[in-house]
C-alpha positions as CSV (number, residue, x, y, z in Angstrom):
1,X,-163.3,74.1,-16.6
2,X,-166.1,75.5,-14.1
3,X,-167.8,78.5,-15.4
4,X,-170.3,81.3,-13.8
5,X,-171.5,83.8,-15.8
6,X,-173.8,87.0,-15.1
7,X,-174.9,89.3,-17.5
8,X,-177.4,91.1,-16.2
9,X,-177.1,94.6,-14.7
10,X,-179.9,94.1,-11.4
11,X,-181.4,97.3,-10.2
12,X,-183.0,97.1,-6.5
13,X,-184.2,99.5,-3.6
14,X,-185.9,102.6,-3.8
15,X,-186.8,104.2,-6.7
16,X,-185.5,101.1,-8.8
17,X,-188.1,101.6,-11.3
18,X,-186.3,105.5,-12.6
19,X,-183.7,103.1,-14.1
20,X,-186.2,102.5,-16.6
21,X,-185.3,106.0,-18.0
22,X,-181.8,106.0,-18.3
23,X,-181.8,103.6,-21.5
24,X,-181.2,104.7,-24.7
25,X,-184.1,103.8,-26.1
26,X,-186.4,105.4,-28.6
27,X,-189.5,103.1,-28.4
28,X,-190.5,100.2,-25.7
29,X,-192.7,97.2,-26.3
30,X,-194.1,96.5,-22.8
31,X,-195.2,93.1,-22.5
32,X,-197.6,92.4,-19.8
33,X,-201.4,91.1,-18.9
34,X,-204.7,92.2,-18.6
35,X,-204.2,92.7,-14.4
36,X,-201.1,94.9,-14.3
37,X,-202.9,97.0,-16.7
38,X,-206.2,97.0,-14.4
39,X,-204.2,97.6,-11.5
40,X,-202.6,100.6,-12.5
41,X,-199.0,99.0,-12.1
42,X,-198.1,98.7,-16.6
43,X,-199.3,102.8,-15.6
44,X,-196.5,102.8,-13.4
45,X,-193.6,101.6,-15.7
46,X,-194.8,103.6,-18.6
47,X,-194.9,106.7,-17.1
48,X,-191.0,106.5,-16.8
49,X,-190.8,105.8,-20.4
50,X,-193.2,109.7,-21.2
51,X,-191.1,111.3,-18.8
52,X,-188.0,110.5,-21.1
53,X,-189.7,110.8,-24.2
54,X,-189.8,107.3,-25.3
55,X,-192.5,106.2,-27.5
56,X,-194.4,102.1,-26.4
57,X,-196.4,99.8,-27.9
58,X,-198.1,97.7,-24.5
59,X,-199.2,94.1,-25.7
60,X,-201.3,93.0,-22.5
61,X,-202.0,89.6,-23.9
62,X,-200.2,87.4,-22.0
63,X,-201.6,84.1,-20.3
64,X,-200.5,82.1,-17.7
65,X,-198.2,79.5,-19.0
66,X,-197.8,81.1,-22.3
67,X,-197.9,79.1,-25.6
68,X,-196.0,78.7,-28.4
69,X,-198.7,80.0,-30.7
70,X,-199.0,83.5,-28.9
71,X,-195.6,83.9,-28.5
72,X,-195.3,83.8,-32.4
73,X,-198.1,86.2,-32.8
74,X,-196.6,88.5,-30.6
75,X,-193.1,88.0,-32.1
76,X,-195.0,89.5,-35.4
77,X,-196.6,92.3,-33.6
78,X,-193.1,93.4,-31.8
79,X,-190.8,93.0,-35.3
80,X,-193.8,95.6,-36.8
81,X,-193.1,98.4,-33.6
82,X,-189.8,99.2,-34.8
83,X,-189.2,98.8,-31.3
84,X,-185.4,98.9,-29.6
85,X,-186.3,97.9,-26.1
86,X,-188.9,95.3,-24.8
87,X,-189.8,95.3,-20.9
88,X,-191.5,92.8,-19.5
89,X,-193.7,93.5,-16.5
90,X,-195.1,90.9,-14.5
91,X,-194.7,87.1,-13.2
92,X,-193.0,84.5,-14.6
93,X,-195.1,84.3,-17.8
94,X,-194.5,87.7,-18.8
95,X,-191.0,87.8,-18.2
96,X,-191.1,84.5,-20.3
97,X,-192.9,85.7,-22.9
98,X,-191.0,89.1,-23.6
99,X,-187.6,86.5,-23.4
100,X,-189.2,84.4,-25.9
101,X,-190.3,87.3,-27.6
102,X,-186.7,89.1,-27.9
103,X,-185.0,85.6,-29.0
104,X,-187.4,85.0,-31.8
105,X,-187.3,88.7,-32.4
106,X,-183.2,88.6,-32.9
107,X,-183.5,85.3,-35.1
108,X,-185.8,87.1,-37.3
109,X,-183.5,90.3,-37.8
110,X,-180.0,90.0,-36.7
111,X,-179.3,93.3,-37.3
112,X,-181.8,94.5,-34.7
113,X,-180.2,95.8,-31.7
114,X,-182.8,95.4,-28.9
115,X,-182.3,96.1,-24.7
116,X,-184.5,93.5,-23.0
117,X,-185.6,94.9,-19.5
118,X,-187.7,92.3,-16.4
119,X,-189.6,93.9,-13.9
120,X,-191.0,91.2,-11.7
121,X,-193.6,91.2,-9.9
122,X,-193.9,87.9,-8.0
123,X,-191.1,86.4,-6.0
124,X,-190.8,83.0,-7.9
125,X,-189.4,82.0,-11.3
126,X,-185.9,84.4,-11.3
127,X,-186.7,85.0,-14.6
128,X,-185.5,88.2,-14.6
129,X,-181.4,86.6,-14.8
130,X,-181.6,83.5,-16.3
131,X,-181.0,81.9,-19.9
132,X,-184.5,79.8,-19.3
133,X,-187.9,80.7,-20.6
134,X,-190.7,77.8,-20.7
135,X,-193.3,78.1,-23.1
136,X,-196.3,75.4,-23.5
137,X,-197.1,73.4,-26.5
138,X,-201.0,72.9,-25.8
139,X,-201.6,70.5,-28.8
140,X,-199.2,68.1,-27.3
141,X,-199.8,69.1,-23.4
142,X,-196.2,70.1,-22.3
143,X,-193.7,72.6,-21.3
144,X,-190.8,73.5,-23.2
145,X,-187.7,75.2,-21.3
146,X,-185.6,76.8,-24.0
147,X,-182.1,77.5,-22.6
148,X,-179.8,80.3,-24.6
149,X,-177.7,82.9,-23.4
150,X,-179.5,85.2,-25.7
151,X,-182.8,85.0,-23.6
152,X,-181.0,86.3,-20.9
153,X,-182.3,89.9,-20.0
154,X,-180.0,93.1,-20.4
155,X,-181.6,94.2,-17.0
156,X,-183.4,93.1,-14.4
157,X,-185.5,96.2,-11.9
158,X,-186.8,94.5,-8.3
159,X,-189.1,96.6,-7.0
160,X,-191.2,95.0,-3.7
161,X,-193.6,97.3,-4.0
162,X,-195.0,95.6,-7.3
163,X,-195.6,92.4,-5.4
164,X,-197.4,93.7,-2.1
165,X,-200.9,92.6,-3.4
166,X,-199.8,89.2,-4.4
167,X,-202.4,87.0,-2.4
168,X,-200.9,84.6,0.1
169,X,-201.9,81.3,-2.0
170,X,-199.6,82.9,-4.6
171,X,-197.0,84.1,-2.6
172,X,-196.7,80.5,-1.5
173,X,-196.4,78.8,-4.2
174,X,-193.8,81.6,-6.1
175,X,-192.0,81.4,-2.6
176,X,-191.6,77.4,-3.2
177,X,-190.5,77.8,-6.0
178,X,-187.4,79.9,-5.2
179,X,-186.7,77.2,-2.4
180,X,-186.7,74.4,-5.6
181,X,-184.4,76.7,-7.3
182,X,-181.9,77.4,-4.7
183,X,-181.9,73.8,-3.4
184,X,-181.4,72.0,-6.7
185,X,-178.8,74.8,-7.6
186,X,-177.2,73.5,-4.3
187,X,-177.4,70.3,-4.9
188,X,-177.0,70.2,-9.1
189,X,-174.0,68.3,-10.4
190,X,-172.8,71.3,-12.3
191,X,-173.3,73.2,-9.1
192,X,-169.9,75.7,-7.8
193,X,-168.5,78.4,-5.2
194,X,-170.5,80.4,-6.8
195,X,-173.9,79.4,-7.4
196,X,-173.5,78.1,-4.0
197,X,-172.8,81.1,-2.2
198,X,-176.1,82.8,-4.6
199,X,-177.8,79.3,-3.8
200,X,-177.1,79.0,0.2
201,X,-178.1,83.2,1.0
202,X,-181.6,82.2,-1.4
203,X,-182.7,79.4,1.0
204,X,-181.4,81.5,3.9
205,X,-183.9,83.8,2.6
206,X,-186.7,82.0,1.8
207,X,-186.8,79.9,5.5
208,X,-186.5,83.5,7.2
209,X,-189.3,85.6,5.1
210,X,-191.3,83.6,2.6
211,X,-194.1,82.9,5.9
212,X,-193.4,86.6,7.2
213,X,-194.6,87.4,3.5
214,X,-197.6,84.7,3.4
215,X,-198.7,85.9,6.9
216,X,-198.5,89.8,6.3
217,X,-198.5,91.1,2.4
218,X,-197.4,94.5,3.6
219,X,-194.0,93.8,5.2
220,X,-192.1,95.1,3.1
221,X,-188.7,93.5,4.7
222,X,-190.1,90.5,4.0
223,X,-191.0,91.1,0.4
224,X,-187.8,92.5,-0.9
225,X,-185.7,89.8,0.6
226,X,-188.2,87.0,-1.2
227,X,-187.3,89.4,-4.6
228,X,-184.0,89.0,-3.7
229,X,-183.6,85.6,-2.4
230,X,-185.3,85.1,-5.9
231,X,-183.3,86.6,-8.0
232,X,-180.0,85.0,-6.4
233,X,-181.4,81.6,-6.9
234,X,-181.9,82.8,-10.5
235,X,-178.5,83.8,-10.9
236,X,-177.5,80.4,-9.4
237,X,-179.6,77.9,-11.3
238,X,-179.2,79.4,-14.4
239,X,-175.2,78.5,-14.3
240,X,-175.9,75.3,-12.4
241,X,-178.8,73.8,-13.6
242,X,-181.8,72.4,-11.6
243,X,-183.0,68.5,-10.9
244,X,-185.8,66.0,-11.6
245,X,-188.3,68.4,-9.1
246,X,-188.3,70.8,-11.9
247,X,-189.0,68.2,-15.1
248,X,-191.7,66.2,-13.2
249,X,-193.1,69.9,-12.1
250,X,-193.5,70.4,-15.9
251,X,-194.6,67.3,-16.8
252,X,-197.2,67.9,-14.2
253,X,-198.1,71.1,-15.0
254,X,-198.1,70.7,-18.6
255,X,-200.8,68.0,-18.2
256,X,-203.0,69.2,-15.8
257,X,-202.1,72.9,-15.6
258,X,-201.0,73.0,-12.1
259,X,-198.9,76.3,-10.9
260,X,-195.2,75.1,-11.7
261,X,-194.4,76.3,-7.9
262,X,-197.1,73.9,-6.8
263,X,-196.0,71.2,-8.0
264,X,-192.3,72.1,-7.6
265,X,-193.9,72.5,-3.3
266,X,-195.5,69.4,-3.5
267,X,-192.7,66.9,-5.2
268,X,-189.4,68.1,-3.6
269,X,-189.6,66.5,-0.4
270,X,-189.4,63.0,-2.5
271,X,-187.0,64.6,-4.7
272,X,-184.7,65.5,-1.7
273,X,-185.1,61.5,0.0
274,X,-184.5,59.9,-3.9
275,X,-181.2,61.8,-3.9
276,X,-180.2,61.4,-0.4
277,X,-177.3,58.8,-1.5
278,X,-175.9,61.2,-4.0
279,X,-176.3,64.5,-2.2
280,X,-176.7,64.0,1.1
281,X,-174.2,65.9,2.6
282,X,-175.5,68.6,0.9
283,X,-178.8,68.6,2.0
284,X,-177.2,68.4,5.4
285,X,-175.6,71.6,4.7
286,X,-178.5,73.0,3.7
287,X,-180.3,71.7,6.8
288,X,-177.5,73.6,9.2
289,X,-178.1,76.8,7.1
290,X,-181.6,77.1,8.5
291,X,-180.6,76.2,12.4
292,X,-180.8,72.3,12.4
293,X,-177.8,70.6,12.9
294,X,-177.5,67.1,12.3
295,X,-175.4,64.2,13.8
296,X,-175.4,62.0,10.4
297,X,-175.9,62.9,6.8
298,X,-179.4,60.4,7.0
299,X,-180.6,62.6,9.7
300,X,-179.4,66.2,8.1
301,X,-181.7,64.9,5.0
302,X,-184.2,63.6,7.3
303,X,-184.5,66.9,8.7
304,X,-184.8,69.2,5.3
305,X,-187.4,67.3,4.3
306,X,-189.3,67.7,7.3
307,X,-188.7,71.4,7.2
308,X,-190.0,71.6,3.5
309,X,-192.9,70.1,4.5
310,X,-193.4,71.8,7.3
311,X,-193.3,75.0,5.6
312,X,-195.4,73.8,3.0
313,X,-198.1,72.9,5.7
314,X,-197.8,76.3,7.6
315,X,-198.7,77.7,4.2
316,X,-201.9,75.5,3.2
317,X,-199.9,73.6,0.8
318,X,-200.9,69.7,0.1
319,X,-198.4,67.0,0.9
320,X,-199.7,64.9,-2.0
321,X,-200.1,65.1,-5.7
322,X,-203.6,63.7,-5.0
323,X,-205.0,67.2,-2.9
324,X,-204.2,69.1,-6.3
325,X,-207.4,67.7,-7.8
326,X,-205.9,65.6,-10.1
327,X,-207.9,63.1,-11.6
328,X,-206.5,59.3,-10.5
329,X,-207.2,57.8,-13.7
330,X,-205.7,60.2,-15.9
331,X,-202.8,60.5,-13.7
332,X,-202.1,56.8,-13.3
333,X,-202.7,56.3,-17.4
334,X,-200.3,59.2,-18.1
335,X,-197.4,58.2,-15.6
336,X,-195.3,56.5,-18.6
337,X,-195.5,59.6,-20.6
338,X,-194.7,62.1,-17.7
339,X,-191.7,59.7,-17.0
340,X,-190.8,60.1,-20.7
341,X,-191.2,63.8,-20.6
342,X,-189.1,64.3,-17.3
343,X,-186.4,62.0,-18.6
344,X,-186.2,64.3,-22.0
345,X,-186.4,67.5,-20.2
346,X,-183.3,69.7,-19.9
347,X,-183.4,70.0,-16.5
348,X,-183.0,66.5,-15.3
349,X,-179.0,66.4,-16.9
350,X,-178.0,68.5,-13.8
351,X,-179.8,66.7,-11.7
352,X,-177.3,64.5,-8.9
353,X,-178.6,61.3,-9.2
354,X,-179.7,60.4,-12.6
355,X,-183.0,58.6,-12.9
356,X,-184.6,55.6,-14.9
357,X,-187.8,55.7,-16.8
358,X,-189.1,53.5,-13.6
359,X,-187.8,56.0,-10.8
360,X,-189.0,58.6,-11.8
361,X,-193.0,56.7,-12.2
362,X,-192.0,55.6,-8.6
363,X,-191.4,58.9,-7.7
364,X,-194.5,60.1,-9.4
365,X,-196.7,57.0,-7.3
366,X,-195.0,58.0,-4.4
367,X,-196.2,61.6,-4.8
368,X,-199.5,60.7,-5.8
C-alpha cells in the first residue's frame, strides 16, 4: 500500500501572518534566536498574539544546529509556561527546536493539548510540514534526525517578507537545499504520484527563482516561490524519504559544522552520477523539467549534474568538499566513521541505490 499524508494546514500570501490570531490559544511559547529578536521580526509575530489577547513566554536561545542538551532545557522551561501553543520563528533550527520541543513536551504530559505553529524564515529545510527535526549530539559529533508524525507542525505561515534580508551566501545554500530535497523525493524508492507532482513543481521552482533571489534579495516573486517551492519539497520528502546526499550532509556537518545545505550543494552532483543505474530515468525527467532534453538516459543524468553544478558555480558555491576548509587529515582519518554514520542514518533506507560501507568512503574521496 502507497501512502501520502499531509497534516498541516499552510497559510501563504498577504497578510499570512493575521492567521496567527485566529487560534484558540491562551498562551504562546515563541521559540526563536537572538537575530529575529534584534531585527524586530519575533516583534512582528507577537504583536498578533496582544492584539488577540494571548499571553507568551519568547525563549530566544536557540543556536544553529541545535543540541540535544538545549533542547531538554528548553523542554523544562516550556512544560513550566503552562503554555497551549508553541510557534517557532525562524530557519531550520528554530523550527527544529520548537518540533523537538512540542514532542518532548507531549511525552512528558499526554494530557497536554498543545497547537504547534512554523513561521519560516529561510527558504531551505521545509521544516515547517515535515515529521523530521535534527538535533546535534556534540559529545559524540553528529546529527540526529528524529522522524514521528507527532513532530509534524499543526500549521505552517509562509510569509516572503521574513526572508528578504537573508544574505545571498544564505540564500544559496537554503536554496540547495530545497533542490536536495525535491530531487531525492523524486528519485527516493518510496517516492509516488504524489510526492512527485509536490517534488517535480519544487525543482521547477528552484531552477527558475533560487538565482533571481541570490542576485536581487528584494524580488519578492522570487522569494515566495523559493518559500513555496520549499515547502512542497517538504511535503514531498517527508512521505518519500530522502537519499545518501542527505546522511553524508550530516555526517559532514556534524563533524566539521558545515551548513547542512552546503554540504547537501556540494555532494549531490556525485550522489546524482552514483545512482545513475538505479534512477536514471528519473534524473532524466528531472533534466526535461528544467528545458534540457536528452537523447539517452546517460546523457539526461549527464546533463542534471552539470546544471547542479552550474548553479552551484553561478552562486559562489565550491565543487569540492576540500574549498569548505576542511582539514585533509581529519577528514581522511574520519572517512570510516562518516561511512558508518551515513550507513546508520535514517535517510539513506529511501535512498534508490543502497550503498556499502566502501561506496559511500568512495563517494566521500570523490567529493573531497
Amino acid at each position: 500500500m502507497t501512502q501520502f499524508y499531509g497534516k498541516t494546514k499552510i497559510c501563504y500570501g498577504p497578510y499570512a501572518l493575521e492567521t496567527l490570531e485566529t487560534f484558540p490559544a491562551s498562551h504562546a511559547f515563541v521559540v526563536t534566536d537572538p537575530f529575529m529578536v534584534k531585527s524586530g521580526f519575533a516583534d512582528q509575530a507577537v504583536s498578533h498574539l496582544k492584539r488577540k489577547g494571548i499571553g507568551h513566554t519568547l525563549f530566544s536561545g536557540v543556536e544553529p544546529d541545535p543540541s540535544l542538551q538545549a533542547v531538554v532545557e528548553a523542554t523544562r522551561l516550556f512544560l513550566g509556561s503552562q503554555a497551549d501553543m508553541i510557534i517557532a520563528i525562524g530557519g531550520g533550527s528554530a523550527i527544529d527546536m520548537a518540533k523537538a520541543i512540542s514532542y518532548f513536551g507531549r511525552r512528558a504530559d499526554s494530557n497536554r493539548k498543545t497547537t504547534l505553529v512554523a513561521i519560516p524564515t529561510t527558504s531551505g529545510t521545509g521544516s515547517e510540514v515535515t515529521s523530521i527535526a535534527v538535533i546535534t549530539d556534540k559529545v559524540n559529533s553528529v546529527k540526529i534526525p528524529l522522524n514521528d508524525e507527532m513532530l509534524i507542525p499543526d500549521a505552517a505561515i509562509l510569509d516572503a517578507r521574513f526572508t528578504r534580508t537573508v544574505p545571498p551566501h544564505v540564500t544559496a545554500a537554503t536554496g540547495m537545499d530545497v533542490l536536495t530535497h525535491a530531487v531525492e523525493a523524486y528519485t527516493s524508492r518510496y517516492s509516488n504520484v504524489f510526492t512527485a507532482i509536490y517534488a517535480e513543481q519544487a525543482i521547477r521552482n528552484v531552477f527558475t527563482y533560487l538565482k533571481r533571489a541570490y542576485d536581487h534579495g528584494d524580488d519578492m516573486t522570487a522569494r515566495d516561490n523559493m518559500l513555496i517551492g520549499s515547502c512542497m519539497a517538504g511535503l514531498a520528502f517527508t512521505n518519500s524519504g530522502l537519499g545518501v546526499t542527505h546522511s553524508m550532509a550530516h555526517s559532514l556537518g556534524g563533524l566539521f559544522h558545515i551548513p547542512h545545505g552546503l554540504a547537501n550543494a556540494v555532494l549531490l552532483p556525485f550522489v546524482i552520477g552514483f545512482n545513475s543505474f538505479d534512477a536514471g530515468v528519473k534524473y532524466t525527467e528531472i533534466a526535461a523539467f528544467i528545458g534540457l532534453e536528452s537523447t539517452t538516459v546517460e546523457e539526461g543524468t549527464r546533463n542534471l549534474i552539470n546544471a547542479v553544478r552550474d548553479l552551484n558555480t553561478s552562486m559562489k558555491i565550491p565543487a569540492r568538499v576540500r574549498e569548505l576548509k576542511v582539514d585533509e587529515q581529519v577528514y581522511r582519518q574520519s572517512l570510516d566513521s562518516m561511512a558508518a554514520n551515513a550507513l546508520e542514518d535514517i535517510c539513506t533506507s529511501s535512498n534508490p541505490r543502497m550503498p556499502s560501507h566502501d561506496d559511500i568512503v568512495t563517494l566521500l574521496e570523490q567529493a573531497w
